[in-house]
N, C-alpha and C positions, 0 to 999 in steps of 0.2 A: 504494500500500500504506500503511495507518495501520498507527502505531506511539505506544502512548502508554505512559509511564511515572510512576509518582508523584512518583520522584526523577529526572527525566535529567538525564545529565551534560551535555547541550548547553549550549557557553557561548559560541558566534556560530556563524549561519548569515546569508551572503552570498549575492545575485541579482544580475547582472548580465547587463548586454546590450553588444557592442562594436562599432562600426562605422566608415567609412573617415573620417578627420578632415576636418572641414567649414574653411574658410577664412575664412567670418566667426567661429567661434569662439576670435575672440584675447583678450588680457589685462582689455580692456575692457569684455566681454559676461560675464564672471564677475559682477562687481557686480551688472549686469541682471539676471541669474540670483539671486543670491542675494538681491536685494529682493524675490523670487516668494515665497523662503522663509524669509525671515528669522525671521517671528513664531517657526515651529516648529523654526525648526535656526540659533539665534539667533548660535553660535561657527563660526569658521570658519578653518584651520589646511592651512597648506601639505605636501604632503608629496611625494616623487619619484614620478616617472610606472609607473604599473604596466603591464606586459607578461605578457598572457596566455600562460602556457606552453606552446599550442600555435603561439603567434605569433612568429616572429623577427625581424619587420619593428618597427624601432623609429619611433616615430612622427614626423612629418616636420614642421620649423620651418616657420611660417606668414611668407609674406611680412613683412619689416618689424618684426618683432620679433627679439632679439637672443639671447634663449633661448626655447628651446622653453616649451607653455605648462605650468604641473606639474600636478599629480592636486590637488584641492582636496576637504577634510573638512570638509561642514558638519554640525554638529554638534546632536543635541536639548538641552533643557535636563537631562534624565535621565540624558543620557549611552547612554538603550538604541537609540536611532536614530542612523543616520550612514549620508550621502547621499556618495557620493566620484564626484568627476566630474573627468573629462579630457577632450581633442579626441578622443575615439574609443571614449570610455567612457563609461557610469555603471551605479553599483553603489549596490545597499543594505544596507546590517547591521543586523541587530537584534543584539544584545550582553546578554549577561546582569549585570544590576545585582542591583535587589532585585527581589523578586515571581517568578511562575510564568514559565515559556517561555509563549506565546502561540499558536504551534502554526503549522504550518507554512499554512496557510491563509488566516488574518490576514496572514501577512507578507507574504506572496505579494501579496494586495489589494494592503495599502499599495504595496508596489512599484510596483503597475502603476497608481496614481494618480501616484507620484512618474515614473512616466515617459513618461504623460499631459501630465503638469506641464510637464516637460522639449520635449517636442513642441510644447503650444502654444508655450511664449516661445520656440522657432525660426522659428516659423511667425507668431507675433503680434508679436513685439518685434523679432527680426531681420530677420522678410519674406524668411524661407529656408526652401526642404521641410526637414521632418525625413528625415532618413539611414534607410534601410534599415539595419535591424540583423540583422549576417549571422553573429556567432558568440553564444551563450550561455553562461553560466556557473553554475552552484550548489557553495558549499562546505558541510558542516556542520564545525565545529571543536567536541569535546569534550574536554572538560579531567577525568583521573581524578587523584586524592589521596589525600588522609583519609577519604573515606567508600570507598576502595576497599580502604584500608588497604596505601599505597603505601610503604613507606620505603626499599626500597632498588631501584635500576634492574632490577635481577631480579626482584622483588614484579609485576612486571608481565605476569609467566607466567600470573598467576592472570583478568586480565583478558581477555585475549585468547585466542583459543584456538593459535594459531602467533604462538611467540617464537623470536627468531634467536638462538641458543644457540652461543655458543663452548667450550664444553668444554674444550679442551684448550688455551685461553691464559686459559682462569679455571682453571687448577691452581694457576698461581702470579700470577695476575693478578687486581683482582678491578673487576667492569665499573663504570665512573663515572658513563658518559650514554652514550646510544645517538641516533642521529637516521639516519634513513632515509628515505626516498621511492622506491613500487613505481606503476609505470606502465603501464594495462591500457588495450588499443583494444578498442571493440564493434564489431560488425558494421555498427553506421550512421554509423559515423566518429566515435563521441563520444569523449571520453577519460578513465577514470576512472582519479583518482590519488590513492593511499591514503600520508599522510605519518605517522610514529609517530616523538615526538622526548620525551627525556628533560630538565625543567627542574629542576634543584638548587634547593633553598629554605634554604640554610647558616644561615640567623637560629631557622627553625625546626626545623632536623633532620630535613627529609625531601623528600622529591621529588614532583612533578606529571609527569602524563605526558598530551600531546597526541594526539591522533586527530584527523587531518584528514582529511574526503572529502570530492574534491570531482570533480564531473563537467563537461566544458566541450565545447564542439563545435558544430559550423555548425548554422544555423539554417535547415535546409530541414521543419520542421515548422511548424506556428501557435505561436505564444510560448506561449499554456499546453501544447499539446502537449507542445513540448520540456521544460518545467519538470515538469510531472507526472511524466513517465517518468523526467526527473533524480532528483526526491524519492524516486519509487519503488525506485529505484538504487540507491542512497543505505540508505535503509532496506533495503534484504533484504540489503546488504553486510554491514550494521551488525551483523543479525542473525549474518550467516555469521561476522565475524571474531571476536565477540564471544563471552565464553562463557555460556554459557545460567546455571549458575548465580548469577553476576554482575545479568543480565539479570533472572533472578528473586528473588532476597534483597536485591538491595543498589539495582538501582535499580526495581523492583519493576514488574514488566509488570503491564498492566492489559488 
């Protein structure tokens, strides 16, 4: 399903792929990797290992090393690209800097160059198959504000179409920040998971409010299979939670 906007509020959408951790990819095969990429993702920043949340198996110390190995950001010069790789992951963001979103179809490419990328230097520099990648991921994360005309964590009734309304502890209470996470199973085992969290902005007087969707689940389709029908997901969700007004005045359906 396409969905285009003049203004959308998207401001990162993440793809990934995860699979069972390989044992040559220890501390020293990072480097190798990232001499693949340097030119284009030239900064590179440590960060702790991520765990997909349909996953509770935490990922397993490689012979000989003393800690596990961690999730590594490498980084474009723009800041709108960021390649994040672990023993059992890699993931792509685009991120909104300056300039238009690029639309889900661009992104999608690059991905599957960068994970082309990834395959040969297993197969050419460590002389290992590349892994079967058995779960997938897509999130979009939109960020609403000032163009929604957010100020106060209630303000957010007008975006959404269902807001979790306490009434009777805002008599004499009144709401500060909200954060939630709702967790839906589809019929093909995928798992789509809608987060809605309130961020204060105290410097400026007023608040941001997060929309996270994102879809994840086993990989028994072809990789764009799976993806397509994700973005597709994705989109008519967006449509459903959202409210139509919003959709039409403010970030203006095309």
């Amino acid at each position: 399903m396409s969905l285009d906007f003049e203004r959308p509020p998207i401001n990162e959408v993440v793809l990934g792929v995860f699979f069972s951790p390989v044992a040559s990819l220890r501390a020293e095969a990072v480097g190798l990797f990232w001499a693949r990429i340097r030119d284009t993702f030239p900064s590179v920043v440590q960060q702790p290992v991520y765990t997909q949340q349909v996953s509770i198996i935490p990922p397993p110390r490689q012979p000989g090393e003393l800690f596990p190995l961690p999730r590594f950001w490498f980084l474009s010069r723009d800041q709108t690209r960021l390649i994040q790789f672990q023993n059992g992951a890699l993931l792509y963001n685009w991120r909104r800097q300056e300039g238009d979103y690029p639309r889900f179809s661009r992104i999608f490419v690059e991905f599957l160059e960068h994970l082309e990328n990834f395959q040969k230097f297993l197969v050419d520099d460590l002389q290992i198959d590349a892994p079967k990648f058995t779960l997938a991921e897509l999130t979009y994360i939109n960020l609403f504000g000032t163009l929604e005309s957010l100020a106060v964590p209630t303000d957010y009734k007008h975006v959404v179409e269902t807001f979790c309304e306490h009434s009777e502890l805002e008599k004499d209470l009144t709401l500060d920040n909200f954060h939630h996470v709702d967790f839906f199973r589809a019929a093909n085992g995928d798992q789509f998971i809608v987060t809605q969290r309130s961020l204060r902005q105290p410097l400026e007087n007023r608040i941001s409010v997060v929309l996270e969707l994102k879809v994840t689940g086993p990989l028994i389709t072809p990789l764009n299979d799976w993806f397509s029908a994700a973005h597709n997901r994705i989109n008519e969700n967006f449509l459903r939670l959202t409210s139509p007004e919003m959709q039409k005045t403010v970030w203006r359906r095309k």
